[in-house]
C-alpha positions as CSV (number, residue, x, y, z in Angstrom):
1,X,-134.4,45.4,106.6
2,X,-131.1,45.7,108.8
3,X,-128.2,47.1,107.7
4,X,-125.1,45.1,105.5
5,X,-121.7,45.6,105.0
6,X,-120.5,45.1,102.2
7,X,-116.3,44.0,101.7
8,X,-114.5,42.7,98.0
9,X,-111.0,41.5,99.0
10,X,-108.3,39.8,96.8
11,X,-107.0,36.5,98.4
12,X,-104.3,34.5,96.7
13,X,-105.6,31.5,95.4
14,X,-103.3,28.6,97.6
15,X,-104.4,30.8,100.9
16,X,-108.3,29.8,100.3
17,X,-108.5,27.1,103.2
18,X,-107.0,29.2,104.9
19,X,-109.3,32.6,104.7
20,X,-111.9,29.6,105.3
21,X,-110.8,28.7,108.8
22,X,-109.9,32.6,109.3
23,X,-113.5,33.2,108.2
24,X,-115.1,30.7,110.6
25,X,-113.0,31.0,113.4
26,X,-113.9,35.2,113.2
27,X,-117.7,34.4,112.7
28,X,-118.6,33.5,116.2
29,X,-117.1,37.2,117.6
30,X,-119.3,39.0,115.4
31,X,-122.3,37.1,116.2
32,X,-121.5,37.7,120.0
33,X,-121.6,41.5,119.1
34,X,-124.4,41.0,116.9
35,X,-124.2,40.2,113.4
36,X,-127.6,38.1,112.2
37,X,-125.4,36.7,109.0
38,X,-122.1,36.4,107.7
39,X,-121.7,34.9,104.2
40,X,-118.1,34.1,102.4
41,X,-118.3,33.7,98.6
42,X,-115.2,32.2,96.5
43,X,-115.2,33.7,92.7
44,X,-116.5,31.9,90.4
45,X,-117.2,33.4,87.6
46,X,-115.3,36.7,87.4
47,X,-115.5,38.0,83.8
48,X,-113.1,40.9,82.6
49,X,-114.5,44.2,82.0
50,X,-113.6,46.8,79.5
51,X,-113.2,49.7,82.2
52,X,-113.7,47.8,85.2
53,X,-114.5,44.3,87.4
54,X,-114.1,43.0,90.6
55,X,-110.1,41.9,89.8
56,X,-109.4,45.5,88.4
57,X,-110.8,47.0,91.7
58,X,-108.9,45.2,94.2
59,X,-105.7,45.3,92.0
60,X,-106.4,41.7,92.1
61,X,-103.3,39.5,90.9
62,X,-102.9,36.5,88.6
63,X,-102.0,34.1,91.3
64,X,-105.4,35.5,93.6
65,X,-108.9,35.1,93.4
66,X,-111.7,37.7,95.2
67,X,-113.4,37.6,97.9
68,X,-117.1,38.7,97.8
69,X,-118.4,38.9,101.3
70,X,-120.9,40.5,103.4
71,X,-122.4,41.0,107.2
72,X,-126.1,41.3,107.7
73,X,-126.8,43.5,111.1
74,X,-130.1,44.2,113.0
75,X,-129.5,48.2,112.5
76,X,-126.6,50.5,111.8
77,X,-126.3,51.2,115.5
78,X,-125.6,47.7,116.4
79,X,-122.6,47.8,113.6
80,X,-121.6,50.6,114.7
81,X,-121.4,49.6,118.4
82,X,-119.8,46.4,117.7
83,X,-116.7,48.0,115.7
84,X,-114.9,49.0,119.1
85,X,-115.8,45.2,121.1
86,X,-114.8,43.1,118.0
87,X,-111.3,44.8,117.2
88,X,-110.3,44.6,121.3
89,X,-112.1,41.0,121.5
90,X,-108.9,38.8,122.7
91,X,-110.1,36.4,120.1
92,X,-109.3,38.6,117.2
93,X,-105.9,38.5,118.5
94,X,-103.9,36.0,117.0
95,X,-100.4,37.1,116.3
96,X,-100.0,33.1,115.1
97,X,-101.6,33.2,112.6
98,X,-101.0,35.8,109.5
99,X,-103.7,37.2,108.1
100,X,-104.2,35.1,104.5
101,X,-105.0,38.2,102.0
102,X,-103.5,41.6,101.4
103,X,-106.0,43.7,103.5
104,X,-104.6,47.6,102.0
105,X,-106.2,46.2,98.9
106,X,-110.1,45.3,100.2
107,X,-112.7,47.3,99.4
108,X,-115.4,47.6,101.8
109,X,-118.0,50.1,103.1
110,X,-121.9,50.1,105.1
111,X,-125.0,49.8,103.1
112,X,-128.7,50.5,103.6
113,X,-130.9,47.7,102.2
114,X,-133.4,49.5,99.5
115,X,-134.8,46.2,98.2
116,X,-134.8,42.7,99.6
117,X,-136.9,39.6,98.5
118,X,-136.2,38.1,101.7
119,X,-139.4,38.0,104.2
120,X,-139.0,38.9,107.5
C-alpha cells in the first residue's frame, strides 16, 4: 500500500494561484525521485471545533485558508531516499520566487497506509 505523507499548511487566501503554480511547478521533481501521487486540496468546508480543527492547528489566520495535501510513495525507502535529491535539485531553487505560505506553521509528518479502498 505505499507509504504517504501527510502535510496541513495555512496559505493566505490572495496567495492561492500562487501555491497552485508553486505546487505544479514542484510536482515534476518529486515524481523524478519517485512520488506515484501528489494531490493539492483548497479548504472547503472547514468547520470550527470546540477544542480543536484544522485552522486552530496551523494557527491558521482570518485572512488564510489551509492547505490539506499529501504524497503517495512506492515504500518509505523511496521517501526517504528522495528527501536529500529533492532539497539539492537545482529546480527547487528559486530565490525569485517567495515561497506563498508561512512554512514554521505546517504540520506534516510520514504515514503507513492501514486501510485503503483503492485496488492495486
Amino acid at each position: 500500500m505505499g507509504y504517504v505523507q501527510g502535510f496541513v499548511i495555512p496559505v493566505p487566501v490572495a496567495n492561492r494561484e500562487a501555491y497552485r503554480d508553486m505546487a505544479a511547478r514542484t510536482a515534476p521533481v518529486f515524481q523524478d525521485y519517485g512520488a506515484e501521487r501528489i494531490v493539492e486540496c483548497w479548504g472547503d468546508a472547514l468547520p470550527d471545533g470546540q477544542v480543536t480543527d484544522f485552522h486552530k492547528a496551523v494557527k491558521a489566520e482570518a485572512t488564510e485558508n489551509v492547505v490539506f495535501s499529501w504524497i503517495v510513495w512506492p515504500d518509505k525507502a523511496t521517501c526517504d531516499a528522495a528527501h536529500d535529491k529533492i532539497w539539492s535539485d537545482p529546480r527547487m531553487m528559486t530565490p525569485d520566487r517567495a515561497i506563498p505560505f508561512d512554512g514554521k506553521r505546517m504540520i506534516y509528518g510520514g504515514f503507513v497506509p492501514i486501510f485503503d479502498t483503492q485496488v492495486v
